[in-house]
Structures are given as structure tokens and as C-alpha cells.
C-alpha positions as CSV (number, residue, x, y, z in Angstrom):
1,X,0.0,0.0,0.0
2,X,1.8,3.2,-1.2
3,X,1.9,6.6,1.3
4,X,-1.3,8.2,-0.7
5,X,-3.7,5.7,-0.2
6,X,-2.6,5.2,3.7
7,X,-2.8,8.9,3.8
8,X,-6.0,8.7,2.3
9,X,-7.5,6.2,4.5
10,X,-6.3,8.2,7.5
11,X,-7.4,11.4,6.5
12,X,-11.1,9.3,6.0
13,X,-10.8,7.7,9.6
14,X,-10.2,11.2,10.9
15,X,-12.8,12.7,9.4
16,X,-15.1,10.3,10.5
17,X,-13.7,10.5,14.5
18,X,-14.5,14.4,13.9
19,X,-18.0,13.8,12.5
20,X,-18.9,11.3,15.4
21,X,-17.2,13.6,17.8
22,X,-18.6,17.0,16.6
23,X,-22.2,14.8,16.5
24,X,-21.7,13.6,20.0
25,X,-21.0,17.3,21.3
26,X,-23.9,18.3,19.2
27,X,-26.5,16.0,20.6
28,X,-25.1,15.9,24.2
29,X,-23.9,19.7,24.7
30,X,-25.8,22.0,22.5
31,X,-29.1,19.8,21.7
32,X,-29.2,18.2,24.7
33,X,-32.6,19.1,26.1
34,X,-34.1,18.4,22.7
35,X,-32.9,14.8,22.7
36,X,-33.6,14.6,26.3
37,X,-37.0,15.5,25.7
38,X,-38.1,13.0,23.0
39,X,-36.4,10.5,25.4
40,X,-38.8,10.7,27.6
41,X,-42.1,11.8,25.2
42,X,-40.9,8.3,23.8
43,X,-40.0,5.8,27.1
44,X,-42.8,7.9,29.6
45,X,-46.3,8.5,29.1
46,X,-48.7,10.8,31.8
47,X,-51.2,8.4,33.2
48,X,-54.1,9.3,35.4
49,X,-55.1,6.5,37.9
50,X,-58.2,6.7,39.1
51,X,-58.9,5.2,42.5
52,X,-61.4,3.8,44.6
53,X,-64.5,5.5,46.4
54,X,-64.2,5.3,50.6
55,X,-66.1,2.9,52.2
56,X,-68.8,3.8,54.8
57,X,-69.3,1.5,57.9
58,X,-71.8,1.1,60.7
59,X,-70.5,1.7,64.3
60,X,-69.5,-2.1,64.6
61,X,-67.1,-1.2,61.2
62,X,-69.9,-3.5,59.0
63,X,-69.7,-2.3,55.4
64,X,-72.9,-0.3,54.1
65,X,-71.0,1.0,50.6
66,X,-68.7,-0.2,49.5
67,X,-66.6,-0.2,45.5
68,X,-65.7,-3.3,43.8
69,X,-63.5,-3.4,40.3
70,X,-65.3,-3.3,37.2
71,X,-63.5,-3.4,33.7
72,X,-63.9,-2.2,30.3
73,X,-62.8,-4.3,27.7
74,X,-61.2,-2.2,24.3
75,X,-59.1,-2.3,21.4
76,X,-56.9,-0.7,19.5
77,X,-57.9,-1.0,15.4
78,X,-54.3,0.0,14.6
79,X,-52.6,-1.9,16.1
80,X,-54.5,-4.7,15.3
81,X,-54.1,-4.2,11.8
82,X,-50.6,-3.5,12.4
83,X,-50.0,-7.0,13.4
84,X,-52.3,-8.5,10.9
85,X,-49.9,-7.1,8.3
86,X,-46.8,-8.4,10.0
87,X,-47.9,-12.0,11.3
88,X,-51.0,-12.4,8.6
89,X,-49.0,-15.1,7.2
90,X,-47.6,-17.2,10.5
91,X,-49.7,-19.9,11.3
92,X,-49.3,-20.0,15.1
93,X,-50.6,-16.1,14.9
94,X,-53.8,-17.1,13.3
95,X,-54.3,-19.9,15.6
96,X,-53.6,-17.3,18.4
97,X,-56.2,-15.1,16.8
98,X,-59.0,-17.5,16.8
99,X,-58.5,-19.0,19.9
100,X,-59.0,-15.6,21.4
101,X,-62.2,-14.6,19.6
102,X,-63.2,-18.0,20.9
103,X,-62.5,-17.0,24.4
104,X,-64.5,-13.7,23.7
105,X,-67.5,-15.4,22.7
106,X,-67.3,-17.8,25.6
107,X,-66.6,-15.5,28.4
108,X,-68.2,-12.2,27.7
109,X,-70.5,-13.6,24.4
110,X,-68.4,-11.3,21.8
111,X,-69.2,-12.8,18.2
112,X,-65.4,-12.4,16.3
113,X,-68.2,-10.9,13.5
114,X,-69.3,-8.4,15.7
115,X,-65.6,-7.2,17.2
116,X,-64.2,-7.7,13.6
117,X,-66.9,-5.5,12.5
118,X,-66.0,-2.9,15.3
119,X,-62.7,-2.8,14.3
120,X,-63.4,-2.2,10.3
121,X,-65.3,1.2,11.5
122,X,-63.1,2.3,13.4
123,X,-59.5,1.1,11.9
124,X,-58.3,4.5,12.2
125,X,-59.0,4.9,15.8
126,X,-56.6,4.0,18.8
127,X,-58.9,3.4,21.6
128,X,-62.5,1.8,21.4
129,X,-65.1,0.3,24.2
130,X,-66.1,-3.3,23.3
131,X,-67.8,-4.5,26.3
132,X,-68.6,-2.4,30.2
133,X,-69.1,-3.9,33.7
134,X,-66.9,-7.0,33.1
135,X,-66.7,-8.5,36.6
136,X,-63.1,-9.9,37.5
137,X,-63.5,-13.4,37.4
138,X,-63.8,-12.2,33.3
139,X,-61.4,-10.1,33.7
140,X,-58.8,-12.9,35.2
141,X,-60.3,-15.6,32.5
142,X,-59.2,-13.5,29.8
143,X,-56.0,-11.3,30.6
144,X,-54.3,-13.8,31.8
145,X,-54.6,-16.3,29.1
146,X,-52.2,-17.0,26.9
147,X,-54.3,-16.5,23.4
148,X,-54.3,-12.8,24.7
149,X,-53.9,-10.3,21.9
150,X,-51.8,-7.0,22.8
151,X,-53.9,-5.0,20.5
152,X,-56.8,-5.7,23.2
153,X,-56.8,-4.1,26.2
154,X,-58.8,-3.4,30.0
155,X,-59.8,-0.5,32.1
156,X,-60.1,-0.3,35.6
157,X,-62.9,1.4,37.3
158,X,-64.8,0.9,40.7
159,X,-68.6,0.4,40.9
160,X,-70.8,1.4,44.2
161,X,-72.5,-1.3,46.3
162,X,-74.3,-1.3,49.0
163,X,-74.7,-4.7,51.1
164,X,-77.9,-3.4,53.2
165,X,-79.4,-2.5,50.1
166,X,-83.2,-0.8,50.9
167,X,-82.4,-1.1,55.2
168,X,-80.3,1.8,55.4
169,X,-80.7,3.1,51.8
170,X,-82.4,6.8,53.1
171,X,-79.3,7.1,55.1
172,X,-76.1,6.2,52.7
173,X,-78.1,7.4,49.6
174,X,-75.8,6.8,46.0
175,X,-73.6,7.8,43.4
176,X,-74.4,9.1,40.0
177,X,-73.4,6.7,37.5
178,X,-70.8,7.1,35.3
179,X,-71.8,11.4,36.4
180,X,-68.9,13.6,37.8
181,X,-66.9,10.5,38.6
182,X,-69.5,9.0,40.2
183,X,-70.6,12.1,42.3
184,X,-72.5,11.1,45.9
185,X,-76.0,12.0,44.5
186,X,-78.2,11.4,48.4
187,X,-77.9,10.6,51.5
188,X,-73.8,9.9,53.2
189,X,-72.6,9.7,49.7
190,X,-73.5,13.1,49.1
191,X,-73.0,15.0,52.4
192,X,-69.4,13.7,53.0
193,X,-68.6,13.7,49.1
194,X,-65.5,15.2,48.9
195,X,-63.8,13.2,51.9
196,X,-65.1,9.4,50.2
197,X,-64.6,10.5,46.5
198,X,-61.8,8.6,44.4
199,X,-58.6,10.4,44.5
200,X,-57.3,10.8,40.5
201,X,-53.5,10.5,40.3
202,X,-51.6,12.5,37.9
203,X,-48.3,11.1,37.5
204,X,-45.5,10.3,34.5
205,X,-44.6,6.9,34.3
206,X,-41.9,5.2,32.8
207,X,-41.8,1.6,30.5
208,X,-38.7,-0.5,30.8
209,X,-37.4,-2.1,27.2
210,X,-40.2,-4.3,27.2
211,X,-42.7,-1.8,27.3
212,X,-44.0,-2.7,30.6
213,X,-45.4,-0.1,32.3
214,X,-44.8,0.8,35.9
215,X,-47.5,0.3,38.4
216,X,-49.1,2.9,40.0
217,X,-51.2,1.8,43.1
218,X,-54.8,3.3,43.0
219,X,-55.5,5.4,46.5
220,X,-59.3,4.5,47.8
221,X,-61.0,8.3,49.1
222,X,-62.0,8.1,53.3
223,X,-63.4,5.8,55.2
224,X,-66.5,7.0,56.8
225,X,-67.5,5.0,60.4
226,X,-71.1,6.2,61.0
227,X,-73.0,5.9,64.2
228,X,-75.7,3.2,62.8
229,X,-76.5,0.2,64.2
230,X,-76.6,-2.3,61.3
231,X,-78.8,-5.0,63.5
232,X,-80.8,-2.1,65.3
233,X,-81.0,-0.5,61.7
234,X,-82.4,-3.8,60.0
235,X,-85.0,-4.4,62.7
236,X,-86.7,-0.6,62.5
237,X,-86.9,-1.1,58.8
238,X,-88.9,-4.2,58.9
239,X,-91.2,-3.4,62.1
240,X,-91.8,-0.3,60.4
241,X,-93.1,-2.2,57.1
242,X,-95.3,-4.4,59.5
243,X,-96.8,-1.4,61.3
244,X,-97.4,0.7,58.0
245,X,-99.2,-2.4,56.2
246,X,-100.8,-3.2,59.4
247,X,-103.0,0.1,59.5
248,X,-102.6,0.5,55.8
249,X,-100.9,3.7,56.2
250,X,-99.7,5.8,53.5
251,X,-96.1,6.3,54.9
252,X,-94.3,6.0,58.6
253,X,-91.1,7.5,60.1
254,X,-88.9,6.4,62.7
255,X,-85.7,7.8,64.3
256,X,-83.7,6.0,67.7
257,X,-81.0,8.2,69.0
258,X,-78.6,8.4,71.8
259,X,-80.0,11.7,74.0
260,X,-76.5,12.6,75.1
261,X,-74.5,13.1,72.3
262,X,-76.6,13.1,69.4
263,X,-75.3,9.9,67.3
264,X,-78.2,8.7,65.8
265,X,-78.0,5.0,65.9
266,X,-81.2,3.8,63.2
267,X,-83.1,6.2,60.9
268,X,-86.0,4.9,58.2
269,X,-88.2,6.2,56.2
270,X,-91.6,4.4,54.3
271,X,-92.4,3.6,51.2
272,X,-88.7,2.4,51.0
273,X,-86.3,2.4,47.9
274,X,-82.8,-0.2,47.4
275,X,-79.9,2.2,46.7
276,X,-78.5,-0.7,44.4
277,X,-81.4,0.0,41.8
278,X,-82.2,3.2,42.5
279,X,-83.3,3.9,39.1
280,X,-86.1,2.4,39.4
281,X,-87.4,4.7,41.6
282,X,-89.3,8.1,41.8
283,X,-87.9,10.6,44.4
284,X,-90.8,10.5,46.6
285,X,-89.5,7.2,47.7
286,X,-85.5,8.1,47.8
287,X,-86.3,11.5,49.5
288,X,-85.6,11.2,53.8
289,X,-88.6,12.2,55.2
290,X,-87.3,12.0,58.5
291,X,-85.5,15.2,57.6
292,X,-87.5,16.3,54.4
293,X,-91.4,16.1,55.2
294,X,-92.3,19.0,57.5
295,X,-95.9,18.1,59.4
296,X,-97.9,19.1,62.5
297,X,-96.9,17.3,65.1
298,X,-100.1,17.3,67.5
299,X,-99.9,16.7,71.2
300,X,-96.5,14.8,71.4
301,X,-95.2,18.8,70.6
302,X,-96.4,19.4,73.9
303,X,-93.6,18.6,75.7
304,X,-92.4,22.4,74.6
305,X,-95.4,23.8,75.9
306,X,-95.1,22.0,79.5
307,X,-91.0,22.8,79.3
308,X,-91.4,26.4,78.7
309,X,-94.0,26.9,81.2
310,X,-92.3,25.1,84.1
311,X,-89.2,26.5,83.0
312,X,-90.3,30.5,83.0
313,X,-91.4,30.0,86.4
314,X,-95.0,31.1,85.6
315,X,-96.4,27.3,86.6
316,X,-95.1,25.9,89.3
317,X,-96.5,22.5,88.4
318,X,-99.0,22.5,91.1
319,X,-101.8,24.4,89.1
320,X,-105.5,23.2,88.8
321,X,-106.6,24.3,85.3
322,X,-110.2,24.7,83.8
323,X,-111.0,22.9,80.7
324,X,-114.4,24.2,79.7
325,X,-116.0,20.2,79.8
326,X,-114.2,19.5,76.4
327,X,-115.4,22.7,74.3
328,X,-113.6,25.7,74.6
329,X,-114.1,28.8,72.1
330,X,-111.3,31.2,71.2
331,X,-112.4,34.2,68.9
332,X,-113.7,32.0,65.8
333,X,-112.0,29.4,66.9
334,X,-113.3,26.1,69.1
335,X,-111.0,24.4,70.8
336,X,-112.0,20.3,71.8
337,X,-110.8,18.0,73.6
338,X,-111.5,14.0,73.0
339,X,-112.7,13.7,76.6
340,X,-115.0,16.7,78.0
341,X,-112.9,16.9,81.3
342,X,-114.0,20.1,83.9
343,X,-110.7,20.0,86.1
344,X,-107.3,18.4,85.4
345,X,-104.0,19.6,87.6
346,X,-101.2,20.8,85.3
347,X,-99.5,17.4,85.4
348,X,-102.7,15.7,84.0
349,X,-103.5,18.7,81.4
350,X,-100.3,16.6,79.7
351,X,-100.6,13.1,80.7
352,X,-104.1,12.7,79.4
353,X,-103.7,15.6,76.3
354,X,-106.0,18.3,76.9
355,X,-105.5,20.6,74.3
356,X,-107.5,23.0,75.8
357,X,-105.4,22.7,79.0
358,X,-102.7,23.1,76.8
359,X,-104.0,26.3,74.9
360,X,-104.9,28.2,78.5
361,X,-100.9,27.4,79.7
362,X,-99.9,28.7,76.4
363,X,-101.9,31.8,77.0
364,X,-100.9,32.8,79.6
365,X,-96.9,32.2,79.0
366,X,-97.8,34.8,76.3
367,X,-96.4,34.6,72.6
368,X,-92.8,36.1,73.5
369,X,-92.4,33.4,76.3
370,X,-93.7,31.1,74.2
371,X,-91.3,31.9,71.0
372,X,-88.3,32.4,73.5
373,X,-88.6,28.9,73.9
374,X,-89.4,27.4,70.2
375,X,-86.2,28.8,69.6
376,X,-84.5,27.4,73.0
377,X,-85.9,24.0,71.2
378,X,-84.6,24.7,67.8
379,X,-88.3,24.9,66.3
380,X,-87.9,26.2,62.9
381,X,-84.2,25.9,62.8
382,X,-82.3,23.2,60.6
383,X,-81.0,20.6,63.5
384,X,-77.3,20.7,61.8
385,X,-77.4,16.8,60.8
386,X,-75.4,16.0,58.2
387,X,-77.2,14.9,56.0
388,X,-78.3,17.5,52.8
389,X,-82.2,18.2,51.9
390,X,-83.2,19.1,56.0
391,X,-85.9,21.6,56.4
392,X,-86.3,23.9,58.8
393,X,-89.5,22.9,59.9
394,X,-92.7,25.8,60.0
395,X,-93.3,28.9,62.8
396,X,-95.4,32.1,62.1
397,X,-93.9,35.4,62.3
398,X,-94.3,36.1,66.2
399,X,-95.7,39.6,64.9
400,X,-98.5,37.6,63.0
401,X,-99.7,35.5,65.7
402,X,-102.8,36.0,67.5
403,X,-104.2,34.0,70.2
404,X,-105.6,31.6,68.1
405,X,-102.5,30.7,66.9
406,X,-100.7,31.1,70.1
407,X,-103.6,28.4,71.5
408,X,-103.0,25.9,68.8
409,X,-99.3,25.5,68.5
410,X,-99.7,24.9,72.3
411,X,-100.8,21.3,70.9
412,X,-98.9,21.3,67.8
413,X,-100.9,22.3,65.4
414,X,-100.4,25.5,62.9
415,X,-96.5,24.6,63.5
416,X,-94.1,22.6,61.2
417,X,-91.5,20.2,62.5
418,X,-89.5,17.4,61.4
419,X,-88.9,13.7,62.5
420,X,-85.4,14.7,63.3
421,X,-86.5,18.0,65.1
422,X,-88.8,15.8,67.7
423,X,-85.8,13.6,68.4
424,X,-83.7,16.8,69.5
425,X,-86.4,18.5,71.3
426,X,-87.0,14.7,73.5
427,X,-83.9,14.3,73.6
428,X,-83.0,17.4,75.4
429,X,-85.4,16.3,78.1
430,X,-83.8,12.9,78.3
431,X,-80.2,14.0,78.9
432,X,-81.1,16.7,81.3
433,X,-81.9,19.8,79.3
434,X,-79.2,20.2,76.5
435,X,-79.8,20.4,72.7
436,X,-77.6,18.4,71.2
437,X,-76.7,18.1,67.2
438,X,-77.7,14.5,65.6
439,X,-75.3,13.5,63.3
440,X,-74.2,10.1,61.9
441,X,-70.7,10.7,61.7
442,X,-68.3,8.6,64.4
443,X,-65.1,8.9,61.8
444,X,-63.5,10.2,58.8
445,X,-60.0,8.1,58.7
446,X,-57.7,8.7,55.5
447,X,-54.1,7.8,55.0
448,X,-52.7,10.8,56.8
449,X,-55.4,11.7,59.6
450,X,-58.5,10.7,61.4
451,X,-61.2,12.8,61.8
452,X,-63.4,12.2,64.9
453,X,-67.2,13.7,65.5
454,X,-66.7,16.5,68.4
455,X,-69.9,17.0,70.3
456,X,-72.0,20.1,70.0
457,X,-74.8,20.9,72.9
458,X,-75.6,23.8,74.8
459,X,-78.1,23.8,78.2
460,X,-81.2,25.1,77.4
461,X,-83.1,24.1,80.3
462,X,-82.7,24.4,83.9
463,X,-82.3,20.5,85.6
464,X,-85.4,21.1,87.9
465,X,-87.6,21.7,85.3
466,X,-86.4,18.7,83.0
467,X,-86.7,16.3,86.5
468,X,-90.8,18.0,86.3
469,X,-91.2,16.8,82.4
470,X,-89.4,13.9,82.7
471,X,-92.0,12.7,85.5
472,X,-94.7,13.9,84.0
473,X,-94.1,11.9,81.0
474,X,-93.7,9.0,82.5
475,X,-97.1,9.2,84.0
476,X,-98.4,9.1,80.5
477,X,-97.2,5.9,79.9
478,X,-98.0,5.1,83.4
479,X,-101.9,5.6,83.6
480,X,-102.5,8.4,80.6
481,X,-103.0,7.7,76.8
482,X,-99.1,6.2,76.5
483,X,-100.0,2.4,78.0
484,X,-99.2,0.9,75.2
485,X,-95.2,2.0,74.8
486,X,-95.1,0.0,78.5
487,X,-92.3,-2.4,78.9
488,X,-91.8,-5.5,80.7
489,X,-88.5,-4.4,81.8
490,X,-88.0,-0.9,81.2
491,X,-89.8,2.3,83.0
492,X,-90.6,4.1,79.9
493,X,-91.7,7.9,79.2
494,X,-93.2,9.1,76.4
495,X,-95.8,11.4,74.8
496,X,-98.4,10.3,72.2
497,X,-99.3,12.8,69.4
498,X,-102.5,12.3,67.0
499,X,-102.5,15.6,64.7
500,X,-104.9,16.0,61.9
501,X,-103.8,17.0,58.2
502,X,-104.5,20.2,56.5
503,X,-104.8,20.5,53.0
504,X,-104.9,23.7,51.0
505,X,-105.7,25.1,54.3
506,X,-108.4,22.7,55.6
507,X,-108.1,20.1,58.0
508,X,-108.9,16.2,56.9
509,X,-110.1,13.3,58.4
510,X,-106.7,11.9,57.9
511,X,-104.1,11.7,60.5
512,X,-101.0,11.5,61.8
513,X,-100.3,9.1,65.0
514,X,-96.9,9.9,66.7
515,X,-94.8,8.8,69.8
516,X,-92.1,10.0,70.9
517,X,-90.3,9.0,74.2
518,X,-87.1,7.6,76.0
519,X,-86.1,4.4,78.5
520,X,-85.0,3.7,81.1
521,X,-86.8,6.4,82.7
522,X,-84.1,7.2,85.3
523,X,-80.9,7.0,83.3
524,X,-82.1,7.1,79.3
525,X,-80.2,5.4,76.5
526,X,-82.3,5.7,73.6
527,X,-85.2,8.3,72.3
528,X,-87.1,7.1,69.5
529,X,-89.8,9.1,67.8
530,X,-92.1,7.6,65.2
531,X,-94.9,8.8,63.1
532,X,-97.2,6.9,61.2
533,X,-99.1,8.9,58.1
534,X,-102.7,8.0,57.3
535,X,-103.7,4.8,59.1
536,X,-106.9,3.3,58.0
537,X,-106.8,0.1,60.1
538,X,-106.5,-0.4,63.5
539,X,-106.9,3.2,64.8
540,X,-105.8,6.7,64.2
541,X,-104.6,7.7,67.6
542,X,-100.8,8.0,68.6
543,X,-101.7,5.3,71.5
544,X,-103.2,2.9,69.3
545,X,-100.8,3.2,66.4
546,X,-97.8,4.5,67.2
547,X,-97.0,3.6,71.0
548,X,-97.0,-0.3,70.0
549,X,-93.8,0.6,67.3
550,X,-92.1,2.6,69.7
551,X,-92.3,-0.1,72.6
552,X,-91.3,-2.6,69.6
553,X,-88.1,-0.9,68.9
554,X,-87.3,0.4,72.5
555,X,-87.7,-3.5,73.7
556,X,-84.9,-4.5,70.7
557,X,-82.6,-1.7,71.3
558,X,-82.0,-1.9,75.1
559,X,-81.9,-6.0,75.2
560,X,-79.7,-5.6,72.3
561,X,-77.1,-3.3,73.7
562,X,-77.8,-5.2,77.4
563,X,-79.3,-2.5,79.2
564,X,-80.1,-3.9,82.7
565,X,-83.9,-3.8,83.5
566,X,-85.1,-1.5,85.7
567,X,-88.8,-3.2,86.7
């Protein structure tokens, strides 16, 4: 080899160290972030991860909602075509391929015609839904069998259930489907929304050589720990079916709660709904009416009017009061009373209901003494519980209230209240004269705190007066028109209610029969208020109707949590 050619060759080999070298300083110095970039835009990708809805439990941590995986079966026309073209002709491929669409057909009943056809529409697309709500035993049958194409594909989502189904439905309430990221809609689900919601995860993931994409573990939203009492729950729902169809009533309400702190331990509503199916269903049978349906409440509201009267200091208790022999005439307005009694002492005014008794005490308290205590009692005032849709409940505008009107809300009628606003108000006599805020919430426990219910109540009566009620009311269970919510075990004090209707401004023969009360007498554990709407059967009176429910569900609850008997 002569000099000019080994010049030659070294001159090229140069040349080509100085091209590699100038590219290399090129690429790595001067277009570094460039490179760098399409790096990653190539071996990364930005993947949200959606995660899993927070469960809710009763107070014994049994589930009431809860999400399970669902997935989404899909495909990707291009690539499927891509690898037609490449492995069209390899045998094993096209065994692959069929073996696959068999599975499809087998597992989820895909017809290869009907996906093939898919795919021919959309063979331009890279992502398309071929089949929802594929339960995980598909899921498992299919991903991880070896006929598996990579041009097919699953998404993971979370569907709501609810294991109590219509028992504690009016309570947890649902999600929207497939809304908002499946958005509470009612009930728990809504109110504490934004604590049990999925979290979404925004993060950039990188593949290894194979393509393999790193995991990203889905984060569930809160746990919510409520108050209920899934057994306690249960049993109100179905005695509350029995006594509704018994009387062939057109709807009922029942609420148990603890007096003291306000954690309401079963809440139900009839005609019932299942929160599973709740499609099905028209919202005047998903709506709470424990907290939604604003009524008269009749005599069982007359526990305000012996609280504030005792409580003012203008009775003593010890008062003999006139009651005009049953008939008692007020302006334009006459006033009965179911028995035509002459004489009854202030205690009995109460134990056996005079509402003309009533309507003279009221009277004479005067409508600012009167309203000073609605509003002690939290009548026509939202109760706080967290649940959304609560009314306020009904109460005239003191300056357009005459004594007519002053008379009858003495006895509950031409006032509004709530199921949820009789618990409070019974409640506050049963746990010595504070108002206390229901709520169902025990817990909110996430990854990085827990979040426990702090007690709200404020004294709004003086402990003499509530001793005064107290015994009154359990008189009327004793010997007044509450016999029937006796128990064998329990001293039990109550007040019955039986309030007619009023439509467009006249009253009905139609009814409402309440009771409302609290055992054991001395040292309370549960009030539980019910009203039953309508009965035809059996009675219309709160002592005929009512009382037998409440005694029902008093009887359960304190045997069930092993209250010792106090007879």
C-alpha cells in the first residue's frame, strides 16, 4: 500500500472521528434538552389513575357501601391491523387469533363478527369500548390467558354497592353513575362527598425495554365509620313495614337516638327504595322524610309547651286548670278535647292531652315566652345533621300570631317540625336539658389523619324543670293515653301525638299518629320518635298506632345493647 492511499484512509478515519465527535458534542452539549425530551415523550407517558371511592361503615365497622373493580374491555384498530400485516401469514398467529375470539365469545358472548366489524369502522381509531361492567373473574379468564392479543386491552374502574341494600338506603343514599366521577347523589354519599370521593392521580410513568409499564397503586378516598347500628337498623326497617301495612298507612317515620351526644343510631323512612337499583325509583321514595317532610306534630309537641312553662317559672307545676268540659271557644276558633274533662291539675292537662289545658298554659306564657322557647328547642331551625335536603320545619312570624295561633301550636298544630327536630327536642329532656346536634358521623379516617365527631350541645333548660317533664311523661305511659309503649323491663316515658292533616288550608279526616319517648326512665339510652301517616286500620290515635312501634323498637334496642332492666 503506497503513502497516498494510507494517507487517504487516515485522512477518511479522521474525518469520521471528527464527525462522530462534533455529533456527539452536538447531541449531548448544544441539543441536549431536545434529545432529552423526545427521550422521555418516547419511554414515559402521563397516566391518570383513578382510584377507589371510601367505604362507609356502621359503628360495629360492618360495610354499608362499599366499591368493587369493574372493567372495560377495548381495542386498538391500529394496532390490530398492524399486526395483521406483519404476522397475517404465521400460522401460530392465526391460531392465536382464533383462539381468542373463541374465548370472547365464551366469556363475555363477543361474536369475532361483531368485534371484527367494530374494528373495520373504526380502523383509524386507537382506543375503542367493546364491552362495560366485566366483573373480574372475566377479567382474570381473559388477561391472563395465553391467546391474549396486545392490540386488546382493560380499564379499571370501581362500581358502588351497597350490602344493606333498601335497610339503610335513606341514610347512605348513591352515586351518580358514570356522572362527575360517580358524584355522591343522596344521603352519606353526598354530604361527606369530597372526603369518600376517588382520589385521581396524575403522574409520569416510565416503561422499561419491554414496554411494561410501571405500576401505580390506586388510592381509595375516606373511610366514613357512622353511628348506625346495622342489627338495630335492620329491625326498625322491617317493624316499620309491619306497622305501616298493618294500619294501611300511606307512609311512617322512625328515628332512635342516643339523647346525650346526638349519634343517631337507626333512621327509616316508608315507602322504602334499594340504593342498588335506584333507578327504578321516583324521588318521593329516595327522599328522607325523617328530615325532608315538615308536618304538625299534634300533642307529642307538647312537651315544649309544659317545658317552657315550668321552665319561665310562671307554673309551678301545682296548678288546677279549667278545661271548659271538652269545648272551649277562642275568637272564631273552638277548641275540643277527646274527653269533656272540667278540672285536670297541670301534670294531667299533659298526661291525658288536653289541648284546651294546653292552649290556656300557652296563653298565659304569652307569645314572646312562648317563642323564647321554640327557639331554645330549635323549632324552625335546621338541626345541623349531616345529611343534605333538612328543612327547617314551619313557625309564624311572632308579629302575625294572635291567640288563636298562640292556642294551637300549644298542641302542635299550625306549626311545622320534622322527625329529626322531635328527636332533638326529647332528647334534650332525656339528657337533662341540652340540645344536642344529631349527626351520623363517628369517623372520617384517610391515610394521613382521622377525623373524629366533636360533640355540639348547649343547656337550654334548667335540671329542675327537665326532672318536672321527665316525670310527667312518664305518667303518660303510666296511667295516661301512652300504655301501650309499657315495657316489661323498662320504666318508659313518652308522649303520644295524634294531629290531623291540612290540605290547602283545611283540615282532613286523615291523620297523623306519633310517639315519641325515652327508657330507662331514670338513666335514658335511647329516644325514639315515630310517626305513622294515614292509618286506615286499626286506629288513628298516637296510643293505638304509634306507642305499640315505639315499645317494639325500644324492647330490641336496650336488650340488644344489654341495658339492665329497671322493673
Amino acid at each position: 500500500m503506497n503513502r497516498v492511499r494510507l494517507n487517504f484512509i487516515v485522512f477518511i478515519i479522521t474525518l469520521l472521528f471528527i464527525i462522530a465527535v462534533g455529533r456527539a458534542f452536538y447531541i449531548q452539549i448544544i441539543k441536549h434538552r431536545y434529545y432529552f425530551n423526545q427521550y422521555i415523550e418516547n419511554l414515559s407517558r402521563n397516566v391518570v389513575v383513578k382510584g377507589y371511592r371510601g367505604e362507609i361503615f356502621d359503628a360495629d365497622h360492618r360495610a354499608l357501601a362499599i366499591s368493587y373493580p369493574s372493567f372495560e374491555l377495548f381495542v386498538d384498530p391500529v394496532f390490530f391491523n398492524r399486526l395483521n400485516e406483519k404476522y397475517g401469514d404465521d400460522p401460530l398467529f392465526e391460531f392465536k387469533k382464533d383462539a381468542f375470539f373463541e374465548d370472547l365469545e365464551t366469556v363475555l358472548s363477543l361474536k369475532k363478527r361483531y368485534v371484527l366489524g367494530v374494528i373495520n369502522k373504526y380502523k383509524s381509531l386507537r382506543f375503542v369500548i367493546l364491552k362495560r361492567n366485566i366483573t373480574l373473574n372475566q377479567f382474570r379468564k381473559l388477561k391472563y390467558n395465553p391467546n391474549f392479543l396486545r392490540s386488546f386491552g382493560f380499564v379499571k374502574n370501581y362500581k358502588r354497592f351497597y350490602p344493606d341494600g333498601e335497610f339503610s338506603a335513606h341514610i347512605v343514599g348513591f352515586c351518580y353513575r358514570g356522572y362527575k366521577n360517580g358524584e355522591g347523589a343522596e344521603g352519606l354519599e353526598r354530604y361527606y362527598n369530597k372526603y369518600l370521593e376517588a382520589p385521581v392521580l396524575k403522574e409520569r410513568v416510565f416503561f422499561d425495554n419491554l414496554k411494561t409499564q410501571t405500576s401505580i397503586a390506586p388510592k381509595g378516598g375516606d373511610k366514613l365509620t357512622t353511628t348506625i347500628n346495622k342489627d338495630i337498623q335492620d329491625f326498625v326497617h322491617i317493624a316499620l313495614k309491619d306497622t305501616v301495612l298493618k294500619h294501611q298507612a300511606k307512609s311512617g317515620m322512625v328515628v332512635v337516638m342516643n339523647p346525650f351526644d346526638g349519634s343517631i343510631i337507626a333512621m327509616d323512612s316508608y315507602p322504602f327504595y334499594n340504593n342498588n337499583f335506584f333507578y327504578k325509583f321516583k324521588y318521593s321514595d329516595i327522599r328522607n322524610r325523617c328530615i325532608t317532610d315538615v308536618f304538625e306534630p299534634g300533642s307529642v309537641f307538647k312537651v315544649v309547651t309544659m317545658s317552657a312553662a315550668l321552665d319561665s317559672g310562671v307554673f309551678k307545676g301545682n296548678e288546677i286548670i279549667y278545661c271548659n268540659k271538652g269545648r272551649y271557644k277562642i275568637k272564631n276558633k273552638v277548641i275540643h278535647d277527646v274527653h269533656r274533662f272540667k278540672y285536670l291539675s297541670f301534670d294531667n292537662v299533659f298526661v291525658y292531652s288536653s289541648n284546651i289545658g294546653s292552649a290556656k298554659i300557652a296563653l298565659k306564657l304569652g307569645k314572646k315566652l312562648f317563642y323564647k322557647y321554640l327557639y331554645k328547642f330549635g323549632v324552625g331551625f335546621k338541626t345541623g345533621v349531616d345529611l343534605n335536603g333538612e328543612a327547617e320545619g314551619i313557625v309564624k312570624d311572632i308579629f302575625n300570631v294572635g291567640d288563636v295561633d298562640l292556642a294551637t301550636m300549644a298542641f302542635g298544630q299550625g306549626i311545622g317540625v320534622t322527625e329529626i327536630q322531635l328527636a332533638r327536642i326529647y332528647s334534650a329532656i332525656a339528657n337533662g336539658g341540652y340540645l344536642v346536634r344529631p349527626h351520623f358521623m363517628k369517623s372520617l379516617i384517610s391515610d394521613s389523619q382521622a377525623i373524629r365527631y366533636k360533640l355540639e350541645k348547649h343547656r337550654i333548660l334548667k335540671p329542675s324543670t327537665v326532672e318536672k317533664v321527665k316525670s310527667i311523661l312518664r305518667k303518660v305511659v303510666l296511667y295516661g293515653t301512652g300504655k301501650r309503649a309499657a315495657l316489661k323491663d323498662y320504666n318508659v316515658a313518652g308522649k303520644t301525638g295524634t294531629a290531623q292533616i291540612a290540605f290547602r288550608g283545611e283540615y282532613q279526616h286523615e291523620y297523623v299518629a306519633s310517639f315519641a319517648g325515652f327508657a330507662p326512665f331514670k338513666k335514658p339510652r335511647f329516644v325514639v320518635v315515630v310517626s305513622i301517616f294515614k292509618p286506615q286500620k286499626g286506629g288513628i290515635y298516637g296510643g293505638e298506632v304509634a306507642a305499640p312501634l315505639f315499645a317494639k323498637i325500644m324492647d330490641y334496642a336496650l336488650h340488644y345493647y344489654g341495658v339492665k332492666p329497671n322493673k
